[in-house]
N, C-alpha and C positions, 0 to 999 in steps of 0.2 A: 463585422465579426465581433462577437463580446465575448471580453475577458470574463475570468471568474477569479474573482479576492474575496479569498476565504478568511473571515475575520474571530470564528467563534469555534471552538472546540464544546461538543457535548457527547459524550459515549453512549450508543442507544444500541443494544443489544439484540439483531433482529433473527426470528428463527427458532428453531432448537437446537437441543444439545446431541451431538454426537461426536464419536470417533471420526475424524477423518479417514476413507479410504485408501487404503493403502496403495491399489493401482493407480492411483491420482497424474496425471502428468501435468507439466506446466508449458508455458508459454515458453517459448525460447528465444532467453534475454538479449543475440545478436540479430535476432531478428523482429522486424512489425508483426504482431500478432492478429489477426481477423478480432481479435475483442480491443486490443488498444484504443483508448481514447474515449471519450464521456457518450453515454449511453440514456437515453430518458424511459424509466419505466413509466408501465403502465396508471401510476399512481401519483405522477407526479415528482417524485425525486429522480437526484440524476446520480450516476453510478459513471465513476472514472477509474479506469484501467491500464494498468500501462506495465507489462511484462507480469510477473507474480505478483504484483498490489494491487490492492482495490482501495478505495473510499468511496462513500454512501453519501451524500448534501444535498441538505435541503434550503432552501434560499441561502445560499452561502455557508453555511453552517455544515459541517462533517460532523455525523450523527453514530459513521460507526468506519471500520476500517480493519484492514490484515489480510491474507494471504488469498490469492486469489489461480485456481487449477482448473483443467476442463479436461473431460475428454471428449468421444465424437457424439454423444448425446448427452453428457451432463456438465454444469458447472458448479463449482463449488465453493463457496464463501466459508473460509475459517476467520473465526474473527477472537478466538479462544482459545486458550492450550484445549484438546479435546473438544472444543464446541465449532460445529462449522451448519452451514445451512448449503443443503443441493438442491439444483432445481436440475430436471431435465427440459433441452432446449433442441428444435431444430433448425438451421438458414432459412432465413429469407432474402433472397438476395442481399445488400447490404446489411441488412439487419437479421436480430433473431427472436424465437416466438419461443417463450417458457411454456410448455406444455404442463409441466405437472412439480408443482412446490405444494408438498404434502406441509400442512399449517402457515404454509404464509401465500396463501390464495391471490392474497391483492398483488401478487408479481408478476401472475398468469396474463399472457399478453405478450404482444408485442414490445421490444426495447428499441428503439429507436437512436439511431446515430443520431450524433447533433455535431457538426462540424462545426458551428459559429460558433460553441464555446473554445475556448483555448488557454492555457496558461502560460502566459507572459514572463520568457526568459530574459533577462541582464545579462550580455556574453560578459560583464564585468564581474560577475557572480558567481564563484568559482565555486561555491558547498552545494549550488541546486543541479539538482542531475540524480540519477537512480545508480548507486555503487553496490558493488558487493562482496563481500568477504566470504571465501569457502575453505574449510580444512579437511573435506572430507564427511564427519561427523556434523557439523552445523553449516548451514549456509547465514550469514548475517544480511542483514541489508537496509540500507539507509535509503529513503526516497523523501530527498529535500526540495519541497516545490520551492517557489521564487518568494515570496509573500511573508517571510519571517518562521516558518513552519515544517514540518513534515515526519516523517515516523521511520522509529526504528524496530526490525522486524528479523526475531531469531527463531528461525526452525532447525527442523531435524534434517536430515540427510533427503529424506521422502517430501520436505514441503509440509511438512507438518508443523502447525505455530506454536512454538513454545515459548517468547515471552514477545510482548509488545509494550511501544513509548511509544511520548511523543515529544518531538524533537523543536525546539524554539531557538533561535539567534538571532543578533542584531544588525543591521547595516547589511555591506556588502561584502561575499568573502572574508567572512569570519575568523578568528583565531582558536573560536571556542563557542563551543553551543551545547545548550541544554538539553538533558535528556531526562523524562518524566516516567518512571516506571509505572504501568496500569499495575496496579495491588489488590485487584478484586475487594474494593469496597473501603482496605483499607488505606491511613492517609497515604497519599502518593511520596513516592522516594525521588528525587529531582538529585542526576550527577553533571556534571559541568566535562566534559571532555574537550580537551585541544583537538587543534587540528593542526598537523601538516601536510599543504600541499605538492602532489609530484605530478608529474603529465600524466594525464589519464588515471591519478589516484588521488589517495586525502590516507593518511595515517591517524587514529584515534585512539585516546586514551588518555587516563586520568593521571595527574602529576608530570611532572618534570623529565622521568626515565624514557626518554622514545623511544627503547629498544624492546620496551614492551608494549606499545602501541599497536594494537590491528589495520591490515593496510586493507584499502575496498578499492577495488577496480572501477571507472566507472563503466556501465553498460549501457 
């Protein structure tokens, strides 16, 4: 079985731009999803899924990332406040077959389960896990792999992405980790948020006051 240690961040923008649809539904985060878990397109890269996330790598390298919805014939990749890319897909048993990605043709094909890749958890590593914060109006959500890395992702109520980082810390079960705003081109905004751990949570937030901290469940 091989791991995958993802060592390089590059943002690669794939698709066009549109509104996401509003009827969008998502994965449901208490449960395994039929798309969970790393996926080989047609093209050679591999595509990892795991509740509402996605990321895009190609030899170890995450080339693009953000919110991920399907219904019973389409999937759809937001990777943009307003930019998302749909493909429509049918089962194939295990796997599934892109029938139709109007401008990004090279996806068409079969996507292929790969069960030997896997991401290697530390049960000593208390911040990697997929957590979530909802108030009603925003869903927040941190999805910190084990490897030093992972991303923070704020939609609307519908699963629509409204801003996206990406999330760095050091060692093991951290006190404090980085957060990198994507700025659309301009220089990135990087904030340091604490962390407190509770069972089955992580409280976050910038300075000293924890009582204004967001608490994320994990899922």
């Amino acid at each position: 079985m091989k791991s995958i240690n993802i060592v390089l961040i590059f943002i690669f923008l794939i698709g066009c731009t549109s509104t996401p649809q509003p009827t969008t539904t998502s994965s449901t985060p208490q449960q395994e999803s039929f798309f969970d878990g790393f996926w080989e397109m047609p093209n050679g890269l591999v595509t990892y899924i795991h509740n509402d996330v996605y990321f895009v790598s190609n030899n170890q390298t995450i080339i693009n990332y953000g919110i991920f919805t399907y219904s019973d014939t389409w999937i759809c990749l937001n990777w943009d406040k307003n930019a998302s890319t749909e493909f429509e897909y049918k089962k194939d048993g295990e796997n599934f077959i892109i029938t139709k990605a109007d401008g990004n043709e090279f996806v068409i094909g079969m996507w292929r389960r790969n069960k030997d890749i896997i991401l290697e958890y530390n049960d000593k590593n208390k911040i990697a896990g997929y957590w979530e914060n909802r108030d009603g109006k925003k869903i927040r959500i941190l999805h910190i792999l084990p490897n030093g890395m992972g991303f923070q992702l704020t939609c609307n109520s519908d699963l629509s992405l409204d801003i996206r980082a990406i999330v760095s810390y050091e060692g093991i079960s951290p006190t404090e980790i980085n957060v990198t705003l994507d700025t659309e081109g301009m220089f990135p905004i990087r904030l340091p948020l604490k962390i407190i751990y509770e069972k089955n949570a992580i409280k976050t937030g910038i300075g000293n006051d924890s009582s204004s901290y967001l608490r994320y469940e994990r899922k």
